[in-house]
C-alpha positions in Angstrom: -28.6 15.1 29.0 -25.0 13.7 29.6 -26.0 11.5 26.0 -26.9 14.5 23.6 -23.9 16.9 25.3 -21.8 13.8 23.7 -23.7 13.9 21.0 -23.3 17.8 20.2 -19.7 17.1 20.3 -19.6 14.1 18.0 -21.3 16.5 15.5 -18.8 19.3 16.6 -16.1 16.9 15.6 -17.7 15.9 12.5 -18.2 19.3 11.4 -14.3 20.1 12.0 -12.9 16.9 10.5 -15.4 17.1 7.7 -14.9 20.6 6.7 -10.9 20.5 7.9 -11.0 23.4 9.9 -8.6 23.2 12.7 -8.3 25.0 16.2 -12.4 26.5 17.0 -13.0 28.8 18.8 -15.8 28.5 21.8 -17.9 31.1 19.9 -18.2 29.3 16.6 -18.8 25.8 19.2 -21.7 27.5 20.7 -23.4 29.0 17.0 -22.6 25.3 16.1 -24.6 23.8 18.9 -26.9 26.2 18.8 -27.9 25.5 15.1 -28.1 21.3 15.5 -30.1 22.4 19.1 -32.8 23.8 16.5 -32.4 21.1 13.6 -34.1 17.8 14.2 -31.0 14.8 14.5 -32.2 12.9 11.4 -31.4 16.3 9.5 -28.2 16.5 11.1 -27.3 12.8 10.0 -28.5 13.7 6.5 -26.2 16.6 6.1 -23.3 15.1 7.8 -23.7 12.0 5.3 -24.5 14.2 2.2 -21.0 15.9 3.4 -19.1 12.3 3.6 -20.6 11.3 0.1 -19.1 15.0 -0.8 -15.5 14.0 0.2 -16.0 10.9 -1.0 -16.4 12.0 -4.8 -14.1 15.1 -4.6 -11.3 12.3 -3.7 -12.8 9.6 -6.5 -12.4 12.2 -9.0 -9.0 13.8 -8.0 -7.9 9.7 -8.0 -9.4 9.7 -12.1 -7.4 12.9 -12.6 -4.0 12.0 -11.9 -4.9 9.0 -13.6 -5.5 10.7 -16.8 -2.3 12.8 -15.9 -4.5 16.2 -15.4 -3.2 16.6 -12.2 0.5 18.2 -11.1 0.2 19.0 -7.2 0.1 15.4 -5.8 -0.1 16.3 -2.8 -3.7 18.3 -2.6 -4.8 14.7 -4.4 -3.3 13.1 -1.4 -4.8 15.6 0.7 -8.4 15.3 -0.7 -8.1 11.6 -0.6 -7.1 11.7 3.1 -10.3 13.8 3.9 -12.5 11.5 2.5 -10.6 8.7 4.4 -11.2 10.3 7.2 -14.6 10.8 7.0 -15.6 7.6 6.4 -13.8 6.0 9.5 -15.6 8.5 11.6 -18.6 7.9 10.2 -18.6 4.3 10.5 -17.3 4.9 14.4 -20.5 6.9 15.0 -22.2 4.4 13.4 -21.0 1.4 15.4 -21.2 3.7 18.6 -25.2 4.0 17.7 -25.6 0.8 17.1 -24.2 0.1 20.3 -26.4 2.3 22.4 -29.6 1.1 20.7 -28.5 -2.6 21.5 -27.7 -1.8 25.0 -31.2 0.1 25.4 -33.0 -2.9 23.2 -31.6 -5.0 26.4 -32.7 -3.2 29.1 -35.9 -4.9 30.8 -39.0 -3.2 30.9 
């Protein structure tokens, strides 16, 4: 139980970081667990990743657009490219914390 409260805020956190929103309140941290309580995880992983791979692109083609000098406000380019920096390393952390728990479970004797 301890497991999916962590869980529910990795996701939490994910949501915030991912969609830059800063400073939640409890009541949209409740509607938010509520909705990944109903959603199988696997759906939740899909969307979070589909939201990464979002970033990800927004940044590569704010990066193509200063390069073809389309671009005047540096800094929302900086910005967007942050995000998706961002992202990433906390993607790859929940990843490596997964990993970690299914190789510490994989070792446990029967």
């Amino acid at each position: 139980m301890a497991a999916m409260t962590s869980l529910s805020r990795v996701g939490l956190v994910t949501g915030h970081v991912i969609g830059g929103q800063a400073g939640a309140t409890s009541s949209v941290a409740s509607s938010s667990e509520a909705k990944t309580a109903t959603r199988p995880f696997t759906q939740v992983l899909k969307d979070a990743i589909a939201q990464v791979n979002d970033l990800q692109i927004q940044a590569q083609q704010a990066a193509e657009a200063v390069a073809r000098g389309d671009v005047t406000d540096l800094h929302q380019v900086s910005l967007a490219i942050e995000r998706a920096r961002l992202a990433l390393e906390l993607t790859v952390a929940v990843r490596n914390k997964l990993i970690e728990a299914y190789q510490e479970i994989s070792r446990m004797p029967i």
